[in-house]
N, C-alpha and C positions, 0 to 999 in steps of 0.2 A: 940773608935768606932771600931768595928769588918767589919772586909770586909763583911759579908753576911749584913749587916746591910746599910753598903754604897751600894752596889749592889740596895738594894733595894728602898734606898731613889735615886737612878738615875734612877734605871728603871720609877719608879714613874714621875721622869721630861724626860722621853726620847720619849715624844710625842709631838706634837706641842700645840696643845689644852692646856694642863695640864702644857707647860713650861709656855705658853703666862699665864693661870692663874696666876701662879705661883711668876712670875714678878709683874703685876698687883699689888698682894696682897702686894709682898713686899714692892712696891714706897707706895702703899696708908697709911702703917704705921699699930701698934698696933692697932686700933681702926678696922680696915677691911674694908669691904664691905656687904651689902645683898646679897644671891647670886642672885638678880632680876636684881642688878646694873653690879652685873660681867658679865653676860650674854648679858645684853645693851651693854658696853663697848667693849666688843670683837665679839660679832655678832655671839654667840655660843645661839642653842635653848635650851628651859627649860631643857627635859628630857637627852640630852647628856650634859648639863652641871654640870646636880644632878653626872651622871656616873665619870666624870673627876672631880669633888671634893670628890666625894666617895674615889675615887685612891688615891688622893692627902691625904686627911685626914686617911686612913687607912695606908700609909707609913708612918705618923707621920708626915707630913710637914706643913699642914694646921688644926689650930682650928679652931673651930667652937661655938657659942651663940648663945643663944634663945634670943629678945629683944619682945614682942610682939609677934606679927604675924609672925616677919621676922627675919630669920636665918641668921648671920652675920662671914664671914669667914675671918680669918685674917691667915698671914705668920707664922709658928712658929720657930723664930727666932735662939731659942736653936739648933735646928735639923738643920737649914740651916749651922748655925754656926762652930756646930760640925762635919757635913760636910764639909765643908771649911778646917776645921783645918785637919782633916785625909786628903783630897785628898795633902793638901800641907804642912804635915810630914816633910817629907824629904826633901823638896824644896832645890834646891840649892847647894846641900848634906853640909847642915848645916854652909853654908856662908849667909851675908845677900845676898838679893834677887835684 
């Protein structure tokens, strides 16, 4: 991962709305949520919760399904991942942690 790329996947969670998603998605697992239920759960209304998955999903952090009627967003695990692993490179300067 290139620094412009980490830049961008933090700006993405450097809201509160969008972290609180963000968590959410992750405990609930592969499988997701609707986003009618992510909204219930955190007490965010429809049309700023479409804007703060937009974010989310255009940084690459959250996919997204069609199941029906209802759009289902989950964590995308890879991108949290590989953020994880860049921010903590150098951890330690190369001793365990």
């Amino acid at each position: 991962m290139k620094n412009k790329e980490a830049v961008r996947l933090l700006a993405a969670l450097a809201q509160e709305s969008r972290l609180a998603i963000f968590r959410l998605l992750v405990k609930q697992g592969p499988e997701g949520l609707p986003a009618g239920e992510i909204g219930e759960k955190l007490d965010i209304a429809p049309a700023t919760l479409s804007f703060h998955l937009k974010g989310l999903s255009h940084a690459g952090l959250v996919k997204s399904r069609q199941e029906g009627r209802f759009i289902f967003y989950s964590a995308d695990y890879d991108a949290m991942n590989a953020l994880i692993a860049f921010l903590t490179d150098n951890c330690c300067g190369g001793e365990p942690c």
